[in-house]
C-alpha positions as CSV (number, residue, x, y, z in Angstrom):
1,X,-0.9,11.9,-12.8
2,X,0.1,13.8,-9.5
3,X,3.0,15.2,-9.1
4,X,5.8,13.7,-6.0
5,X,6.9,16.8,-4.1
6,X,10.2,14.9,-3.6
7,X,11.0,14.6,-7.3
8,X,9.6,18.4,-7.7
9,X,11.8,20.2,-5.4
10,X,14.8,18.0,-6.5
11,X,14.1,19.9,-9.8
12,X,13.7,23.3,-8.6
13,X,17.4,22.8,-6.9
14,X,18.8,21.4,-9.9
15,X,17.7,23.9,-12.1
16,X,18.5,26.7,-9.5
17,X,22.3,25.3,-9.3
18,X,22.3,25.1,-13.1
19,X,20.8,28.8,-13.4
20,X,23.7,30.1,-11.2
21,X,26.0,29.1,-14.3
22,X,23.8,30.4,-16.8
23,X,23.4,33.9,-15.3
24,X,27.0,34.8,-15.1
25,X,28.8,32.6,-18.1
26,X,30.5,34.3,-20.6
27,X,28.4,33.4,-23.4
28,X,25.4,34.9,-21.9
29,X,26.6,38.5,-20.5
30,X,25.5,40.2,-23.3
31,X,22.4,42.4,-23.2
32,X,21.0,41.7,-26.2
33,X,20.7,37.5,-24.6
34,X,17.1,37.5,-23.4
35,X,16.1,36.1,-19.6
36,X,13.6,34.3,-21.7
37,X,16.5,32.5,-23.3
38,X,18.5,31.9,-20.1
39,X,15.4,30.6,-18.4
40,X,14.5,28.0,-20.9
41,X,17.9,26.8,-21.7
42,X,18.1,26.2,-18.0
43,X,15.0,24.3,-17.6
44,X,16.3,22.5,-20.7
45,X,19.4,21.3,-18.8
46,X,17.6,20.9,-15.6
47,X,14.9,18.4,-17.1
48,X,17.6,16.1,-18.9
49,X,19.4,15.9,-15.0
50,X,16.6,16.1,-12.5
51,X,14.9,12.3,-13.2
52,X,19.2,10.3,-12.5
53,X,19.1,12.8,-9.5
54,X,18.8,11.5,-5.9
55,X,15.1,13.0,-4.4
56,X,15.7,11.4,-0.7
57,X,17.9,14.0,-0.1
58,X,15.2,16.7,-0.1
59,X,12.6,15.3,0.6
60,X,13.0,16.9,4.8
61,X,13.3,20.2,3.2
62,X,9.4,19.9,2.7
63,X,8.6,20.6,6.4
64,X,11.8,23.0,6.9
65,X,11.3,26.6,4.9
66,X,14.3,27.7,6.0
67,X,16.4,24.8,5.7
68,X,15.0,24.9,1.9
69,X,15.6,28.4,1.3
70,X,19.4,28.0,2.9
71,X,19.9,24.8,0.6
72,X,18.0,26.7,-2.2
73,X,20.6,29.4,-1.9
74,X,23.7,27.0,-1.7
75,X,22.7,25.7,-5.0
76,X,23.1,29.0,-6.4
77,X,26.0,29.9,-5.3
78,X,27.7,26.5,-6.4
79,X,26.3,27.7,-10.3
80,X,27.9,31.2,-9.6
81,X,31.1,30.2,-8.5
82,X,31.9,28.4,-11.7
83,X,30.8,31.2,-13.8
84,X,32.1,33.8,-12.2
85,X,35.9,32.8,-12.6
86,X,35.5,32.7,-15.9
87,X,33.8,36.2,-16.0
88,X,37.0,37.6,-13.6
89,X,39.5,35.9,-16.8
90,X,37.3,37.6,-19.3
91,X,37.4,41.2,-17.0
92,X,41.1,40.7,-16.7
93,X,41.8,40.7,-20.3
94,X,39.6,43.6,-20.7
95,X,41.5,45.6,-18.1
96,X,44.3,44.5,-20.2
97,X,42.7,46.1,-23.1
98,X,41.6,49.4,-21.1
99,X,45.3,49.9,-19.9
100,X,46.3,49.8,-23.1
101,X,43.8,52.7,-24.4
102,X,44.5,54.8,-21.5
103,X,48.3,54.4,-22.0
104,X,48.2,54.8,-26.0
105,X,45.2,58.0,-25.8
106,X,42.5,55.9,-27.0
107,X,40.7,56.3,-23.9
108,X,40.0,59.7,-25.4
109,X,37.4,57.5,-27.4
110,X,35.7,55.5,-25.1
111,X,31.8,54.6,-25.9
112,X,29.7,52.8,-23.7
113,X,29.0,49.3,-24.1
114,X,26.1,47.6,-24.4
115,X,26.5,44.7,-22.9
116,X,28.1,46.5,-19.5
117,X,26.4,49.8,-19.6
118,X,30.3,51.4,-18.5
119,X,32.2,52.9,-20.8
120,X,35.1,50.7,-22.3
121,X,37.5,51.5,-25.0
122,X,37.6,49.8,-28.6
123,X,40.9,48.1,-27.1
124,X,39.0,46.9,-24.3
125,X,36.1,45.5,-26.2
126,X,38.9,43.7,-28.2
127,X,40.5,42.2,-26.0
128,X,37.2,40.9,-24.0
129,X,35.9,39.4,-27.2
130,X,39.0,37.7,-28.0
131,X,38.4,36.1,-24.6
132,X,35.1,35.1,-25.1
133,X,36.0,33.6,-28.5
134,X,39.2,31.3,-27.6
135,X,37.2,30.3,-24.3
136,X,34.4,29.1,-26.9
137,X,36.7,27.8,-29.3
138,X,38.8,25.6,-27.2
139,X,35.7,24.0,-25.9
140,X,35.8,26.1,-22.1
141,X,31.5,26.6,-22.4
142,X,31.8,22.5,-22.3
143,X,34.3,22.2,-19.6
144,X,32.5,24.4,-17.1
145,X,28.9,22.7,-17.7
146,X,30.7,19.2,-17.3
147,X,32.2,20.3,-14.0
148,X,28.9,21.6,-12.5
149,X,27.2,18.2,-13.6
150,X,29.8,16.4,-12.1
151,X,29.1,17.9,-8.9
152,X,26.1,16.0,-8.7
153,X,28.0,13.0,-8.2
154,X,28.8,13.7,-5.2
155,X,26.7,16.8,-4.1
156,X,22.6,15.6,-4.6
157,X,20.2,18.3,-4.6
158,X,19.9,19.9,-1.1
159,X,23.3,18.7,0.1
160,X,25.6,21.7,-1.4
161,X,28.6,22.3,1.0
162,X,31.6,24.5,0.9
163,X,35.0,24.0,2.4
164,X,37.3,26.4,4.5
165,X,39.5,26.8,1.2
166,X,36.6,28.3,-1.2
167,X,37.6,32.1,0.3
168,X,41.6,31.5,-0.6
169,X,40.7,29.4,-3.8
170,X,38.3,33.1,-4.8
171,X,41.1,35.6,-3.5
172,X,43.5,33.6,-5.7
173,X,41.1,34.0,-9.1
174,X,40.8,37.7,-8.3
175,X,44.9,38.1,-8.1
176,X,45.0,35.3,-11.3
177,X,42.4,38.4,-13.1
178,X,44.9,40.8,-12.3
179,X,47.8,39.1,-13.4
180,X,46.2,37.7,-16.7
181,X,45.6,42.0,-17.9
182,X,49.1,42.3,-17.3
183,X,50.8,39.6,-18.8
184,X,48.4,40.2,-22.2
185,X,48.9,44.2,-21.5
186,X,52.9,44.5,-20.8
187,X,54.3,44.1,-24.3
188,X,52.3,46.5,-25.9
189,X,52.6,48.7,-22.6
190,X,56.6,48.8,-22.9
191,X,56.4,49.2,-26.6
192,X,54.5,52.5,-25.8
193,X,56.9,53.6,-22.8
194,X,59.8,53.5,-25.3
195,X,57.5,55.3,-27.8
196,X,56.8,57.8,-25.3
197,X,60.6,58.1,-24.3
198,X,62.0,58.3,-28.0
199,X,59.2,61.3,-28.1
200,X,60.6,63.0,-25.3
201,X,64.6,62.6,-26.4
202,X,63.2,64.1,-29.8
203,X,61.4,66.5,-27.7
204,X,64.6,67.8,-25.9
205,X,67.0,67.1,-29.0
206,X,65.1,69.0,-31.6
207,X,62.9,71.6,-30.0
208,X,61.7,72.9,-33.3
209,X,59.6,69.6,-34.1
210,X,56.5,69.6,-32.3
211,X,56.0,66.2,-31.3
212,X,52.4,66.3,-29.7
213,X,51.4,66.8,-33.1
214,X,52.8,63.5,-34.4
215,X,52.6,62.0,-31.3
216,X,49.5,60.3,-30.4
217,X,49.4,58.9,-34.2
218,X,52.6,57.2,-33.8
219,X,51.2,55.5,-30.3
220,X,48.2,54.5,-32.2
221,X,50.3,53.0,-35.0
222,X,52.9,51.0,-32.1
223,X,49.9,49.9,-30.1
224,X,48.4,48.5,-33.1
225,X,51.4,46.8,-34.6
226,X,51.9,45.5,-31.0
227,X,48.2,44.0,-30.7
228,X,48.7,42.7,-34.6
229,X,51.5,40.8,-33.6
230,X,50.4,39.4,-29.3
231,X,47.0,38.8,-30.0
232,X,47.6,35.4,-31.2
233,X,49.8,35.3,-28.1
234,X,46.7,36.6,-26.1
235,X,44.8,33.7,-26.6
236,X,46.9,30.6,-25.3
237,X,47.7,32.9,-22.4
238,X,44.0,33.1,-21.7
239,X,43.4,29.6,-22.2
240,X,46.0,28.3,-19.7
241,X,44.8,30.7,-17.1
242,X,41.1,29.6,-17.8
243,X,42.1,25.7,-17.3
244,X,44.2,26.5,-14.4
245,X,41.4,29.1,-12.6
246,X,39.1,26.0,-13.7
247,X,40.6,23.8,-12.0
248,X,41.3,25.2,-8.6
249,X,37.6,26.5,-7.8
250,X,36.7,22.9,-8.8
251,X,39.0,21.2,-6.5
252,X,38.0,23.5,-3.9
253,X,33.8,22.8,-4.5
254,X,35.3,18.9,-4.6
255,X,37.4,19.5,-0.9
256,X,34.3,20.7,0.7
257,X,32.7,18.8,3.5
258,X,31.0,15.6,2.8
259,X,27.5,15.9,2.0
260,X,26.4,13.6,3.9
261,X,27.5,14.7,7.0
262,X,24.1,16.3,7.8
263,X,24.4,19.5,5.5
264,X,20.7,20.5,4.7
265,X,18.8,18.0,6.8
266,X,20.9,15.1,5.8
267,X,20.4,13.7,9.4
């Protein structure tokens, strides 16, 4: 039975857009997760999509390389986008977690991770794990793969587009990372400034007591009551960032121009 080049390529761009997600998803950064694995997941997802898809739409990218390579990339990025604010979230809560070990002297200890290949702290890895397990838990693996599939409503294979507000919409889930490792970071971070400012009042009090000897121990032991008692905390502070970064970068792949306008030989 031969094979329609329309329905083929319409394939290929579906399971490129889906493979975007896949190579950047949280549940998947890990280097023991195998490209074997990624790659047959994502023909998995691509196969149970491809045959309600639209092929009309790419069926002019057969006499246009370039045109097919420039859609062929668009898909990509649409897959990446979606991913990668989730993997910013995640980062933020381990620069959270790093912050922490730096400010408490477990950076002193830092290993390199597997997964990265940088060096993180045990805080770090923590708090990056916590991430991954409340955005599992609370169902966010299932909200992102809805939200790319939904975008084949109204973006078919080959007619990927991208509004003015995608660049803003980016810059924002960059400055949301950085504010999510602060807001998880700042209560154990004070708890250790007052630690490190009852040490030096002892310090200057009593000079006799040599507090360097006692003091990283009791930073280890504030840091770790801290993290005992706002890491529950941690968690629905993550979530409501994840919904909310969610949320914008779809409405901004949703605001983008209309597909077919003439965006990868619609014409």
């Amino acid at each position: 039975m031969p094979i329609d080049p329309g329905h083929f390529l319409a394939f290929l761009l579906v399971a490129t857009r889906i493979g975007g997600l896949v190579l950047v998803a949280p549940l998947f950064v890990c280097a023991r997760t195998s490209w074997i694995a990624r790659g047959l997941l994502t023909l998995a997802i691509a196969l149970m999509i491809a045959p309600i898809t639209e092929p009309s739409a790419v069926v002019g990218l057969l006499d246009e390389p370039w045109e097919l390579l420039s859609a062929a990339c668009r898909e990509a990025v649409l897959g990446l986008m979606l991913g990668a604010a989730v993997v910013l979230l995640v980062a933020g809560l381990q620069a959270g977690g790093q912050w922490i070990g730096q400010m408490s002297g477990m950076s002193l200890a830092e290993a390199i991770d597997p997964s990265s290949g940088h060096a993180s702290t045990g805080f770090g890895k923590l708090f990056e794990l916590t991430g991954v397990a409340a955005f599992l838990l609370t169902g966010g693996h299932r909200r992102v793969l809805v939200a790319l599939l939904d975008t084949f409503q109204w973006m078919p294979p080959g007619r990927v587009g991208f509004g003015d507000g995608l660049l803003t919409t980016l810059q924002q889930v960059v400055a949301g990372s950085f504010e999510l490792a602060l807001r998880v970071s700042a209560p154990v971070l004070v708890a250790l400034l007052i630690s490190a400012l009852v040490l030096g009042a002892v310090n200057r009090l009593v000079p006799q007591i040599h507090t360097l000897s006692w003091g990283f121990p009791l930073n280890m032991t504030v840091a770790m009551a801290m993290i005992f008692l706002t890491l529950g905390g941690v968690t629905w502070i993550f979530q409501d960032h994840a919904e909310a970064t969610l949320a914008a970068v779809y409405q901004a792949i949703q605001s983008g121009p209309d597909p077919l306008s003439g965006i990868a030989g619609g014409d």
